[in-house]
C-alpha positions as YAML, in Angstrom:
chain: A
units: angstrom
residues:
- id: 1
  name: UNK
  ca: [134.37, 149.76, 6.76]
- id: 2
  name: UNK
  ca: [132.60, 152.39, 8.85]
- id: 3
  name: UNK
  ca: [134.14, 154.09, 11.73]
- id: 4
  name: UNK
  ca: [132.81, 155.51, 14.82]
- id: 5
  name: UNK
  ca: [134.44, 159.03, 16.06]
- id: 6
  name: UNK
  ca: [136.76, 157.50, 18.15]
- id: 7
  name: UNK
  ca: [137.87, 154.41, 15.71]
- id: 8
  name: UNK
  ca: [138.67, 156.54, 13.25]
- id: 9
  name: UNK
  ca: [140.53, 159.11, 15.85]
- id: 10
  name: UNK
  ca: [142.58, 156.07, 16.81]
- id: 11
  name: UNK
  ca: [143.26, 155.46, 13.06]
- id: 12
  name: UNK
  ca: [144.10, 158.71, 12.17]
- id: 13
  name: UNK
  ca: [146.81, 159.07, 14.96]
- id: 14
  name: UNK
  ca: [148.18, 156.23, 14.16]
- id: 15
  name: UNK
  ca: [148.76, 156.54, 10.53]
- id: 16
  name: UNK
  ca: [150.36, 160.55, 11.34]
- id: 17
  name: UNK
  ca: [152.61, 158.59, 13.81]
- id: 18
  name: UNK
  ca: [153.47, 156.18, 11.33]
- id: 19
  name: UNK
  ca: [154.10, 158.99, 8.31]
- id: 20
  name: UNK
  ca: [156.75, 161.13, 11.38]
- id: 21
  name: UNK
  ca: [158.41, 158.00, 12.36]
- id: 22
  name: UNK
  ca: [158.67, 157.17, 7.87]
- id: 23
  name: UNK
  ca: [160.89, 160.60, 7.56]
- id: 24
  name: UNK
  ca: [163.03, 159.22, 10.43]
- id: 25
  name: UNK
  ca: [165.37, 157.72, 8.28]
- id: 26
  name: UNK
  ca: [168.26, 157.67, 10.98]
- id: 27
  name: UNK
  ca: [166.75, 155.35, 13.11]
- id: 28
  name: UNK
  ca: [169.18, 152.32, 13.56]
- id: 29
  name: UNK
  ca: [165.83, 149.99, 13.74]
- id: 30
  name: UNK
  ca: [163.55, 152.09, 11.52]
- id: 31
  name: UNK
  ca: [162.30, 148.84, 9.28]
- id: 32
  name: UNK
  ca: [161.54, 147.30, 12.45]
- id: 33
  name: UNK
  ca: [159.98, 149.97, 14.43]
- id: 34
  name: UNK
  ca: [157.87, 150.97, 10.99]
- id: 35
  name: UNK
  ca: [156.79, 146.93, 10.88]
- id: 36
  name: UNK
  ca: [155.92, 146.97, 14.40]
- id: 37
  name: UNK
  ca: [153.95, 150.00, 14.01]
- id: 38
  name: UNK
  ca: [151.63, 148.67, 10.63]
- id: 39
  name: UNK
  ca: [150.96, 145.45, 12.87]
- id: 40
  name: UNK
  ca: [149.75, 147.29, 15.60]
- id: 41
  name: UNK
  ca: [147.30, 149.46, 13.09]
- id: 42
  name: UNK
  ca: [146.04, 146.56, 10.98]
- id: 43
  name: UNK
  ca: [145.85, 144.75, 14.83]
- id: 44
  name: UNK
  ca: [143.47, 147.72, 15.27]
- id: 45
  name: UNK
  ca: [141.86, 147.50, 12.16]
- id: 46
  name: UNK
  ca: [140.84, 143.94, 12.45]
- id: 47
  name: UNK
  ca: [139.68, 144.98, 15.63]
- id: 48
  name: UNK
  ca: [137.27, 147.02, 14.62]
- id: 49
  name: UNK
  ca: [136.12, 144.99, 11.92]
- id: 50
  name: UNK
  ca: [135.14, 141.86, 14.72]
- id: 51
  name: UNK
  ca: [133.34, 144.64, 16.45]
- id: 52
  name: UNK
  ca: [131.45, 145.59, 13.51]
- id: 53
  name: UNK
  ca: [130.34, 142.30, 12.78]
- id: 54
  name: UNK
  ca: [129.52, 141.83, 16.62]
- id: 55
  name: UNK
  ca: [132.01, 138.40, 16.11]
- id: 56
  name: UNK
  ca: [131.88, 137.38, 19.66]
- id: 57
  name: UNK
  ca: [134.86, 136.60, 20.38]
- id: 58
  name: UNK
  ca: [137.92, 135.47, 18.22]
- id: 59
  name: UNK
  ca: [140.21, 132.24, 20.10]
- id: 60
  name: UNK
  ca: [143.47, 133.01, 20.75]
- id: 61
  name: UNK
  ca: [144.75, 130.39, 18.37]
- id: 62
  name: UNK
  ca: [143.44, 132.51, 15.59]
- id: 63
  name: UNK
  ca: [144.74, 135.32, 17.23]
- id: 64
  name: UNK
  ca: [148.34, 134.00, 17.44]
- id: 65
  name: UNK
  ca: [148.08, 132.45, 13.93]
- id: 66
  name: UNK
  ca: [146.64, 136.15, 12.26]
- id: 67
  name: UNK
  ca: [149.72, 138.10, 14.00]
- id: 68
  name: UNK
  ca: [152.27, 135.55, 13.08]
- id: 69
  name: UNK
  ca: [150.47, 135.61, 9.36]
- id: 70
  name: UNK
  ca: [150.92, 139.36, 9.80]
- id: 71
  name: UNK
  ca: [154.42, 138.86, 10.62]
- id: 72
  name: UNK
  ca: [155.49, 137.02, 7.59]
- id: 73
  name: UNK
  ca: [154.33, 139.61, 5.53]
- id: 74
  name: UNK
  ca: [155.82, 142.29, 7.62]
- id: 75
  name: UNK
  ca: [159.17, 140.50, 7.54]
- id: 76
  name: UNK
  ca: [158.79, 140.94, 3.51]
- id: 77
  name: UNK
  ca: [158.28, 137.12, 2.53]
- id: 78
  name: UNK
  ca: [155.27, 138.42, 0.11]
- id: 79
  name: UNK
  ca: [158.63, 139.63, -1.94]
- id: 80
  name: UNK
  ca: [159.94, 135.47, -2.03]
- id: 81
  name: UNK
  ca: [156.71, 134.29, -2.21]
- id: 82
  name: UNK
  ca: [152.71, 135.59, -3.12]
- id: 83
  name: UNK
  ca: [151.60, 131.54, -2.86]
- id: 84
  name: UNK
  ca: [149.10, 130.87, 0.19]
- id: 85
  name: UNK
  ca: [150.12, 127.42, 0.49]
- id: 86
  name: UNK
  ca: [153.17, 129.02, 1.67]
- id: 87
  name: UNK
  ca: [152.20, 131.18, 4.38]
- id: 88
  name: UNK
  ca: [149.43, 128.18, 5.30]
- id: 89
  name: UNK
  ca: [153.01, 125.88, 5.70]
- id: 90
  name: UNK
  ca: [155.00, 128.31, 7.84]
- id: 91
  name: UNK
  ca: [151.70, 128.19, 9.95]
- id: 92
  name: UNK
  ca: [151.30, 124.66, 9.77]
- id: 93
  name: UNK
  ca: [147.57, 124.82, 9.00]
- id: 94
  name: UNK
  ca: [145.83, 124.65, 5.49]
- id: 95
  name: UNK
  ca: [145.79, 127.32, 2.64]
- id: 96
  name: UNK
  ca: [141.77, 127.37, 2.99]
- id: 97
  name: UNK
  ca: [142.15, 127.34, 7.22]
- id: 98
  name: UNK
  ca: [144.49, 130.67, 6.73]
- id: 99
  name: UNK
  ca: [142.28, 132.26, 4.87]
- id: 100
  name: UNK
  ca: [138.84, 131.42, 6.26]
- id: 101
  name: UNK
  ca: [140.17, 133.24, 9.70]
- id: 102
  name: UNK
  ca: [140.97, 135.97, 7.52]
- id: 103
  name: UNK
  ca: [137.73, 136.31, 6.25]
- id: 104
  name: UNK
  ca: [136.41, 136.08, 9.86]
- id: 105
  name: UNK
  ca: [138.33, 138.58, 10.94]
- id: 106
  name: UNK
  ca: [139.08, 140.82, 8.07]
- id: 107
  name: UNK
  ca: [136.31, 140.40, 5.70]
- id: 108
  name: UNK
  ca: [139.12, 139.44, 3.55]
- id: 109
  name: UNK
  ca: [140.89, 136.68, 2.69]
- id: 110
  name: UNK
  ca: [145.15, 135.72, 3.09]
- id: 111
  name: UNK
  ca: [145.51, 135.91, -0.61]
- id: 112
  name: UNK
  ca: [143.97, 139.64, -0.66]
- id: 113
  name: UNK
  ca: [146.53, 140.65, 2.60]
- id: 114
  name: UNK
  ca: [149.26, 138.98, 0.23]
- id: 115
  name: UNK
  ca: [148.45, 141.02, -3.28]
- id: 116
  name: UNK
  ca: [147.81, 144.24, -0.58]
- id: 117
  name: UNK
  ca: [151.61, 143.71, 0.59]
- id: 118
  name: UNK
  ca: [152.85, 143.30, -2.66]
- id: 119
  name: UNK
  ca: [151.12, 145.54, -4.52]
- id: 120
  name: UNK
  ca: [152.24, 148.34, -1.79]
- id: 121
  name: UNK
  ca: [156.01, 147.71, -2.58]
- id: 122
  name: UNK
  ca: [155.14, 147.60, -6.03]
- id: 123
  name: UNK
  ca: [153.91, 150.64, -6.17]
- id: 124
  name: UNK
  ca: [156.54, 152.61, -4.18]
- id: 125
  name: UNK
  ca: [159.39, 150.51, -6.35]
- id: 126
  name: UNK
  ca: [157.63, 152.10, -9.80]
- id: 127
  name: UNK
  ca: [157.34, 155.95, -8.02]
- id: 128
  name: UNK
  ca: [161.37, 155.07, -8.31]
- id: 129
  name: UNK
  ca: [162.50, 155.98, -11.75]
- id: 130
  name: UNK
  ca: [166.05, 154.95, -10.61]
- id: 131
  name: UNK
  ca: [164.36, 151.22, -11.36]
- id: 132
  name: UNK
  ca: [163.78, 150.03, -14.77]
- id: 133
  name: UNK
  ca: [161.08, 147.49, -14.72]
- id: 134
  name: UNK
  ca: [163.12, 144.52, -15.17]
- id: 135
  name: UNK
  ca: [164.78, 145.55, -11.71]
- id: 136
  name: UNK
  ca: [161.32, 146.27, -9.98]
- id: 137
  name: UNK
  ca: [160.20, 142.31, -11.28]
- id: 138
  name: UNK
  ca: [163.66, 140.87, -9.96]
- id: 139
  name: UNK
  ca: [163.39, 142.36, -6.84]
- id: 140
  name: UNK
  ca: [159.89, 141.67, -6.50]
- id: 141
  name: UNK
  ca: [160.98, 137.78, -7.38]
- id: 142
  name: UNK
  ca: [158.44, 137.68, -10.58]
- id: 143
  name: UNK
  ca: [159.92, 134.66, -13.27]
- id: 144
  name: UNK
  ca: [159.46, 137.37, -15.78]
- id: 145
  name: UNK
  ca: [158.80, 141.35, -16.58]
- id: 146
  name: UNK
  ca: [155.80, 139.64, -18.95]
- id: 147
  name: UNK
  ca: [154.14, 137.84, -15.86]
- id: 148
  name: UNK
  ca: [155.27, 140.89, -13.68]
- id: 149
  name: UNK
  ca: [153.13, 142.84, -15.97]
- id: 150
  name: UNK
  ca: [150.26, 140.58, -16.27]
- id: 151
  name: UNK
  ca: [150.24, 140.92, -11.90]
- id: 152
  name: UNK
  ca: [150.56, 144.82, -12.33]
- id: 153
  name: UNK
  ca: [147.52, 144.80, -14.63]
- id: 154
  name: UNK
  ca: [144.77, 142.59, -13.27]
- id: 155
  name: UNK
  ca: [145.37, 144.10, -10.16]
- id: 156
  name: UNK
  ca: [145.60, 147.84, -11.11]
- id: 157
  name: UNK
  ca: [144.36, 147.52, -14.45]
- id: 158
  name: UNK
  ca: [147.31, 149.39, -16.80]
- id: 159
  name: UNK
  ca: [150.37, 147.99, -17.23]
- id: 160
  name: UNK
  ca: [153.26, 148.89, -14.93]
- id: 161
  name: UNK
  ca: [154.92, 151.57, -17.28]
- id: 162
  name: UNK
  ca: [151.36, 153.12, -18.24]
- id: 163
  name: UNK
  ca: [150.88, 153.13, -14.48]
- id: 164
  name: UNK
  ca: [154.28, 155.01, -13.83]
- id: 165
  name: UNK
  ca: [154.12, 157.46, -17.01]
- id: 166
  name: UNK
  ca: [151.05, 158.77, -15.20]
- id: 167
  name: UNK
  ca: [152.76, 159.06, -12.07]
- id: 168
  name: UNK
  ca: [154.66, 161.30, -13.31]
- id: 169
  name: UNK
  ca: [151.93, 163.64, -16.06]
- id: 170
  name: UNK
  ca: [150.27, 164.59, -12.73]
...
């Protein structure tokens, strides 16, 4: 996606605001406040997508249904569940509805927002080495480390302890 000057001085603010308000680790409501703040940039990130595609104008029932998608995933159920007939449920609207507005709005569809979500804690669970791999897939709710493993590699192509050994040769 290609930003203008001031998109990507909007961006830019708002991801050193989010990386300050990360090291806060005080902060009585600092899961919350850090949620809040990623809706509000990928809010502003779909917004500059619609203008980029000159959408016109998107309803607000899509609008209310992409922050309340947004929500879901915010609120961590990508960790209970990575299945868009789920998320199309809680919405009360069809797997193929949730992510055609997606793909209006995002250029993407749910299932890629889902993998994105997961794939983030993923990653930040295997920088732990505290957290054998067994723990990352039973937190991350996988049936087993095999089709943890098979998740880890067709989306990042290694396995997840190739993936973390190199973490750590850099």
């Amino acid at each position: 996606m290609k930003l203008s000057e001031r998109d990507f001085r909007i961006c830019e603010a708002a991801l050193q605001y989010l990386r300050m308000r990360m090291e806060d680790e005080k902060h009585y409501f600092r899961e919350e406040l850090l949620g809040s703040l990623l809706t509000a940039h990928i809010l502003d990130l779909y917004d500059i997508h619609v203008r980029s595609r000159k959408v016109v104008q998107v309803s607000e029932r899509v609008t209310f249904l992409l922050r309340k998608f947004i929500e879901l995933l915010y609120n961590c159920e990508y960790i209970r569940n990575r299945d868009l007939d789920f998320y199309a449920s809680r919405l009360c609207i069809t797997p193929y509805y949730l992510s055609e507005i997606c793909k209006k709005v995002s250029g993407k569809p749910a299932s890629y927002w889902i993998d994105r979500f997961a794939m983030q804690e993923i990653t930040r669970l295997l920088r732990q080495k505290e957290f054998s791999l067994t723990e990352i897939a039973e937190r991350m709710n996988f049936s087993s480390v095999s089709y943890f493993s098979r998740y880890i590699r067709k989306r990042l192509g290694v396995c997840p302890a190739e993936y973390r050994n190199n973490l750590y040769r850099q």
